[in-house]
C-alpha positions as CSV (number, residue, x, y, z in Angstrom):
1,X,-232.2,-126.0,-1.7
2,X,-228.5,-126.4,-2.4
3,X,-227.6,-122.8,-1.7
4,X,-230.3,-122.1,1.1
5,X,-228.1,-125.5,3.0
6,X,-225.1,-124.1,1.8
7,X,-226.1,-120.2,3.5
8,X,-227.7,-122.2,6.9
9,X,-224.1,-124.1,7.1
10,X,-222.0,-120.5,6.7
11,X,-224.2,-119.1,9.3
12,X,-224.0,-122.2,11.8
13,X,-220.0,-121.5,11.5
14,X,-220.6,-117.9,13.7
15,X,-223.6,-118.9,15.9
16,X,-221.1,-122.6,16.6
17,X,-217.6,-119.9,17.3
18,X,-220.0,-117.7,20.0
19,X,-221.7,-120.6,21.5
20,X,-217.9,-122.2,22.0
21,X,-216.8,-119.0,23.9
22,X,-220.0,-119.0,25.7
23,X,-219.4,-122.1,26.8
24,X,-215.7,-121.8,28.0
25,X,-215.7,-118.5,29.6
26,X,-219.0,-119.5,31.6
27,X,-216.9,-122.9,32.6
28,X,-213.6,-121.3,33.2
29,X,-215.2,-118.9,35.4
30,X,-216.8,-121.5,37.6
31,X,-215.3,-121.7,40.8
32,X,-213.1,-125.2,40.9
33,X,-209.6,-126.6,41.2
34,X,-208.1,-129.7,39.0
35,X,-205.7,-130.3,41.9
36,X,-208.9,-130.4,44.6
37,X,-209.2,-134.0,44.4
38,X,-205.3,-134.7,44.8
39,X,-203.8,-135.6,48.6
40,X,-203.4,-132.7,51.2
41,X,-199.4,-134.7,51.3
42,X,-198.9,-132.6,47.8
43,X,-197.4,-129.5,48.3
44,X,-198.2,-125.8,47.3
45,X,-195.2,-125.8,44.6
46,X,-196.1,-129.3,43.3
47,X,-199.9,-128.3,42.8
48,X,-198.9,-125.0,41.0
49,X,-196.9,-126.9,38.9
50,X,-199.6,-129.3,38.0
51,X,-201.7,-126.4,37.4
52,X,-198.9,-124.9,34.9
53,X,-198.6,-128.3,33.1
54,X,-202.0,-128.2,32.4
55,X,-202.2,-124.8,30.5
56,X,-203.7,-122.6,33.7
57,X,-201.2,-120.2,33.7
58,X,-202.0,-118.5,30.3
59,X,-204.6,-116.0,29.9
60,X,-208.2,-116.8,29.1
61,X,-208.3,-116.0,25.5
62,X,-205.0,-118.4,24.6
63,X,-206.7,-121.1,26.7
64,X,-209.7,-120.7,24.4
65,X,-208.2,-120.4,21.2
66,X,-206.4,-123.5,21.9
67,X,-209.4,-125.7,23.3
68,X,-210.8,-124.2,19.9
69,X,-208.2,-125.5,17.8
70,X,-207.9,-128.7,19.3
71,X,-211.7,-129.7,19.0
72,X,-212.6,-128.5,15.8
73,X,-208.8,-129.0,14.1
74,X,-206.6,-131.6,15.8
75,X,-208.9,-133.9,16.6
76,X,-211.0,-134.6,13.3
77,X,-207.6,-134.5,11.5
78,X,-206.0,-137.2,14.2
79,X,-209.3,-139.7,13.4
80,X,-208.8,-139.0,9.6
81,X,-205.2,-139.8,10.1
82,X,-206.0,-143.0,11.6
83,X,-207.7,-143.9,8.5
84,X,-204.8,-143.3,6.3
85,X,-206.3,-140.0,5.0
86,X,-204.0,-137.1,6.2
87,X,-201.1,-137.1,8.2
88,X,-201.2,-137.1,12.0
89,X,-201.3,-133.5,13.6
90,X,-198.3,-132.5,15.5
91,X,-200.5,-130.5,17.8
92,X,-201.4,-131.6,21.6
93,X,-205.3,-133.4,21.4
94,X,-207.5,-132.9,24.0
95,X,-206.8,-134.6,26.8
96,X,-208.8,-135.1,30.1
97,X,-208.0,-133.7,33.2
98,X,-209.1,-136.4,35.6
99,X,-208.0,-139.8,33.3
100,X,-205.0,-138.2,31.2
101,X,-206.8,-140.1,28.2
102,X,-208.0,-138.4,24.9
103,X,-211.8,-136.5,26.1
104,X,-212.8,-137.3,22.6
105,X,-211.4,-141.4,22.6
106,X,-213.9,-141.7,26.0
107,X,-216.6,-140.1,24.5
108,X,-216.5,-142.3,21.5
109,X,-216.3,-145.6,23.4
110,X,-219.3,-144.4,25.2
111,X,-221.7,-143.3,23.0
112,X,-222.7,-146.4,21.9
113,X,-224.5,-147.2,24.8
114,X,-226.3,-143.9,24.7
115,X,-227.2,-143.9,21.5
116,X,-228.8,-147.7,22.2
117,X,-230.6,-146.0,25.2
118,X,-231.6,-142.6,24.0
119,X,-231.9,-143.3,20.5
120,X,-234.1,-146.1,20.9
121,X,-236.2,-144.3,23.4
122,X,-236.9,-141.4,21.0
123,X,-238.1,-143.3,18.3
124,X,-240.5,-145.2,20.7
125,X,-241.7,-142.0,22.2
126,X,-242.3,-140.5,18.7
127,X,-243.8,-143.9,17.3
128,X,-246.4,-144.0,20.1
129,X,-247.0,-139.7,20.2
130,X,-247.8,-139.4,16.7
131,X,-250.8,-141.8,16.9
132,X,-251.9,-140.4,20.1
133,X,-252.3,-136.9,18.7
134,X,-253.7,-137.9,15.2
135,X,-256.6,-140.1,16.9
136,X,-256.8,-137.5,20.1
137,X,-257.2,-134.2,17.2
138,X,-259.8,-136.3,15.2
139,X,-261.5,-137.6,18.2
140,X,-261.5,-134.5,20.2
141,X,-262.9,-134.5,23.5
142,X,-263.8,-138.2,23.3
143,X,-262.5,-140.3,26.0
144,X,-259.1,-141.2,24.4
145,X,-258.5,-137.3,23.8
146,X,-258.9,-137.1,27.8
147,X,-256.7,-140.2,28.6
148,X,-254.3,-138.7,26.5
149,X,-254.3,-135.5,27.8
150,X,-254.0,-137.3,31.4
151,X,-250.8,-139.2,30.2
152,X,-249.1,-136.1,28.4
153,X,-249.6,-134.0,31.7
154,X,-248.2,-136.6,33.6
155,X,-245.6,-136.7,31.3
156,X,-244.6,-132.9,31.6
157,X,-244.8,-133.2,35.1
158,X,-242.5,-135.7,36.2
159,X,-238.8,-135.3,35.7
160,X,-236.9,-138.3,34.5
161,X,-235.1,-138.4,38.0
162,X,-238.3,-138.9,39.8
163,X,-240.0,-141.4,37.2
164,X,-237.3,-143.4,37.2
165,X,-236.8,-143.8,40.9
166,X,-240.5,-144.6,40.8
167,X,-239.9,-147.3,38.3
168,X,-236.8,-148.9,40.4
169,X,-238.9,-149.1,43.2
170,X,-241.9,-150.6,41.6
171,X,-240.5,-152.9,38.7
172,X,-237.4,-154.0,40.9
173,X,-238.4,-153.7,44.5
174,X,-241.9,-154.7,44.7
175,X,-242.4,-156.8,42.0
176,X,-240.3,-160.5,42.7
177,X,-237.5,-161.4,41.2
178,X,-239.0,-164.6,39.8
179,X,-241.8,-162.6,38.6
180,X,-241.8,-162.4,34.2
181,X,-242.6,-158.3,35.4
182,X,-239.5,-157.8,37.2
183,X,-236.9,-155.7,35.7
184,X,-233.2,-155.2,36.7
185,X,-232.2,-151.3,38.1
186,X,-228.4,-152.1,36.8
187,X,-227.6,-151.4,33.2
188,X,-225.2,-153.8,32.8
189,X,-222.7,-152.1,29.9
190,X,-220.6,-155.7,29.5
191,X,-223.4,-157.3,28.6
192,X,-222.5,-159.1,25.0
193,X,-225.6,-160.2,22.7
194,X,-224.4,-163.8,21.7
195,X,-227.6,-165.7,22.0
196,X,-231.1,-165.3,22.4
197,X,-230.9,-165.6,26.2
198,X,-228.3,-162.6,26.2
199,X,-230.7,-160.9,23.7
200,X,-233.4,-161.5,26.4
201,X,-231.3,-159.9,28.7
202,X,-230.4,-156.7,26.7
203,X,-233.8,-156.1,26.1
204,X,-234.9,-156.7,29.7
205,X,-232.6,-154.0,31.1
206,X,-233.7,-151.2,28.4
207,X,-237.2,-151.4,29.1
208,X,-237.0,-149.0,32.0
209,X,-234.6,-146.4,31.0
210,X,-236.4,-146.4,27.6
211,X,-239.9,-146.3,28.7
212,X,-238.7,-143.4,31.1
213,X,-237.1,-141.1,28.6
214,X,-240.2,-142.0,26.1
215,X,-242.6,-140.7,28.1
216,X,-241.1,-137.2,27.8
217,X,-241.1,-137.3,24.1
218,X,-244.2,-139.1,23.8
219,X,-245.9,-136.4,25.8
220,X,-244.3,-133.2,24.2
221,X,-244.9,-134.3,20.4
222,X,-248.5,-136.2,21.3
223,X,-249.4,-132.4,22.0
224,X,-247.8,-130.5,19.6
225,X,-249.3,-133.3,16.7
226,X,-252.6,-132.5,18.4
227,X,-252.9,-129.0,18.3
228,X,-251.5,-129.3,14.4
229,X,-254.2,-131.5,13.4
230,X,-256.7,-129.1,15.2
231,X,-255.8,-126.6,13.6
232,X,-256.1,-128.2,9.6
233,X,-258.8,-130.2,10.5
234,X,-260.9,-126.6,10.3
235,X,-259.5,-125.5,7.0
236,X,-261.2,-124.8,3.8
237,X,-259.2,-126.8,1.9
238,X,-260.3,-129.9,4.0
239,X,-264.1,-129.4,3.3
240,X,-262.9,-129.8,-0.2
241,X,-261.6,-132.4,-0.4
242,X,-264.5,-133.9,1.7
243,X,-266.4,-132.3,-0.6
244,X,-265.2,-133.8,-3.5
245,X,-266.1,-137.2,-2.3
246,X,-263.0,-138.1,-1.0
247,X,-263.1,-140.8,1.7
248,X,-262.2,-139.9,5.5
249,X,-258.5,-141.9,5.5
250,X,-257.6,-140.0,2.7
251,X,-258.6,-136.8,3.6
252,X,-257.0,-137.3,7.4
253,X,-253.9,-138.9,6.6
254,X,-253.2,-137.8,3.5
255,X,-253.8,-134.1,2.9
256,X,-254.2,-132.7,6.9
257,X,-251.3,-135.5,8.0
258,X,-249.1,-134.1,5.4
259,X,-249.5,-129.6,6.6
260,X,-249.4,-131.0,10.0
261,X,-246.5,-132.7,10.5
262,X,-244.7,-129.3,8.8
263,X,-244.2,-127.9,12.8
264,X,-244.0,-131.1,14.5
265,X,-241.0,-131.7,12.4
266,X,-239.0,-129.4,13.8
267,X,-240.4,-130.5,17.3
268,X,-238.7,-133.9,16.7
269,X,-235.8,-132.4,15.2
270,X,-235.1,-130.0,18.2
271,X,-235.9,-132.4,20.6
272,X,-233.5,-135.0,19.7
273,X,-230.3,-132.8,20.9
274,X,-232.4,-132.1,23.9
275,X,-233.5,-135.6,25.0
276,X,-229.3,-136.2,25.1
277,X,-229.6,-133.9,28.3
278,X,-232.7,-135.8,30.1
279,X,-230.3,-138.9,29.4
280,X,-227.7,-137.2,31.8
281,X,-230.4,-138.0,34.6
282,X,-231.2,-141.3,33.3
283,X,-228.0,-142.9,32.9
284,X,-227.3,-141.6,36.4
285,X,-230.0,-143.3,37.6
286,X,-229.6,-146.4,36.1
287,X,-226.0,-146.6,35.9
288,X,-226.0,-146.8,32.2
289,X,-222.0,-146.0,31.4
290,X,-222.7,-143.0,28.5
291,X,-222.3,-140.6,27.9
292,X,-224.2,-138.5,30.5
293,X,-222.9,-140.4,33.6
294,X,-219.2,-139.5,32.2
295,X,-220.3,-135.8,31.9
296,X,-221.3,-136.5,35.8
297,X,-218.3,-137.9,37.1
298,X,-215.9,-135.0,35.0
299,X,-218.0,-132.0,36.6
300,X,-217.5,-134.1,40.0
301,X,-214.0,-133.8,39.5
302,X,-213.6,-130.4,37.7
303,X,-212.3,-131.9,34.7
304,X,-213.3,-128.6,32.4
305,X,-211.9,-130.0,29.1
306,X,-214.4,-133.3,29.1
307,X,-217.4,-130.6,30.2
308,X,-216.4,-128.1,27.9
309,X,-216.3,-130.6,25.0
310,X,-219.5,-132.6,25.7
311,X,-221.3,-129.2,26.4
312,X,-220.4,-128.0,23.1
313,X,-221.2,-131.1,21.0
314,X,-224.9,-131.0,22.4
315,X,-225.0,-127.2,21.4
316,X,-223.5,-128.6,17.8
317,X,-226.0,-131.1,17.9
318,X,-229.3,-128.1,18.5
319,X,-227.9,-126.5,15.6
320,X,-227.3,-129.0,13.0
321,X,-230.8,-130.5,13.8
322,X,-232.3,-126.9,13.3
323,X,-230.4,-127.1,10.2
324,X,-232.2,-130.6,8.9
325,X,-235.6,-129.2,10.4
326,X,-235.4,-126.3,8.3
327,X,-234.8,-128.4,4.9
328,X,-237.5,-130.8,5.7
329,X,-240.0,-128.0,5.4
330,X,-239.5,-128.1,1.6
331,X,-239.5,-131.9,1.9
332,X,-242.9,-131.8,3.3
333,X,-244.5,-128.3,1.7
334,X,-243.7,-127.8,-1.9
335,X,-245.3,-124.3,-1.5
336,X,-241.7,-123.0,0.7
337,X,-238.9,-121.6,-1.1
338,X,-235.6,-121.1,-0.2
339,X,-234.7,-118.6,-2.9
């Protein structure tokens, strides 16, 4: 297993340098202008020199080999400098367009509160889908199969944007605000966790952007963990073991659990990347200050360094969590080589 991850991670280098250029040409080619947002006072000469300072006057490919260097080269080495590893690079870091502040610095002192939002979420929606699709497979065509199916399809079929919305309006609109239902619309980021009436608090305020990205998850994998267990339920090797006198918990989560979750693994591993971007809706909507809502606000104000950067660390995301997907197979199925 050693050598297949040690292959996977010389191939991810390529597929991580063409996604990169993807990325930047398809940005730098977007129609936009970092002096747009500056007063009509400024003149022609002034903006041109703004335009110079910020590297626009070289050609495309020294622009990208640059933005290259500095995100996958300056700026680990500067964080590894801090910690008295290396010495500080004498190279320019990346630096934002719209606040003049390190992209990477801002992106660090926001993910916090995405990961509490989005990470929480995904292990709630995966929590309640895997259930939902064991119990919906074994029970199939019952009445909790067709609930289920109800609430997955409802699931798909909403955007975040629009569940959301629909949650403000009926959690903190109609609902009182004296009412134990009634949640706040405001994700309050300076909220500190001191006490248990702050902890209260916290928790209040996550419900809704949490339940809304859930129900994406919960309805993607609920399926895919479905049609898996469908699908083993009806093999020979099943009959066997029921054959053999084995009781029904065993044979159910035990041996068709086990070949099931071999697909769905990679579903939840894929998906995580993935559920970053339904969180750029979702912290819009609830004014959660992430990392999504900054990737809203630097695409407002053409600030193609902090879009560039977060762009490409949710395509380095999609391939290091194909990456892990790919070495849980052996995890979970002896029978898979990698030699």
């Amino acid at each position: 297993m050693l050598n297949f991850a040690i292959r996977r991670l010389a191939m991810a280098i390529p597929t991580l340098i063409f996604i990169s250029l993807i990325i930047f040409l398809l940005l730098d080619l977007a129609p936009g202008d970092p002096t747009a947002n500056l007063p009509l006072t400024i003149s022609h000469e002034v903006r041109e020199q703004i335009r110079q300072s910020l590297g626009l006057g070289e050609p495309v490919h020294i622009r990208y080999v640059l933005w290259l260097k500095q995100i996958v080269w300056t700026e680990p080495m500067f964080y590894l400098a801090d910690l008295g590893w290396v010495d500080a690079p004498e190279s320019a870091r990346l630096i934002s367009w719209q606040t003049r502040a390190p992209v990477m610095d801002t992106i660090l002192e926001r993910l916090p509160q995405t990961l509490k939002v989005v990470g929480l979420s995904y292990v709630v929606g995966v929590l309640i889908a895997l259930p939902i699709g064991i119990i919906s497979a074994y029970r199939q065509y019952s009445v909790f199969d067709q609930v289920g199916t109800f609430v997955s399809m409802v699931g798909y079929s909403v955007p975040p944007f629009f569940s959301g919305v629909l949650a403000i309006v009926i959690f903190s609109v109609l609902i009182p605000r004296d009412s134990i239902f009634w949640l706040p619309s405001i994700y309050d980021t300076t909220l500190q966790v001191v006490d248990w009436e702050s902890f209260k608090l916290q928790a209040r305020q996550m419900v809704m952007p949490v339940m809304v990205l859930a129900l994406q998850t919960t309805a993607q994998i609920s399926r895919f963990m479905r049609a898996s267990m469908l699908d083993n339920l009806n093999q020979d090797y099943v009959r066997t073991a029921r054959a053999k006198g084995l009781t029904e918990s065993v044979v159910v989560m035990v041996h068709v659990l086990r070949n099931s979750m071999i697909p769905v693994v990679t579903v939840i591993a894929l998906g995580i990347p993935s559920i970053f971007g339904g969180a750029i809706i979702t912290e819009q909507v609830f004014k959660v200050n992430g990392i999504g809502q900054y990737l809203i606000v630097a695409i407002q104000a053409n600030d193609m360094p902090t879009v560039q950067t977060i762009t490409f660390l949710f395509a380095f995301l999609i391939v290091m969590f194909n990456l892990i997907a790919d070495l849980l197979y052996g995890v979970l199925d002896p029978r898979i080589r990698y030699d």
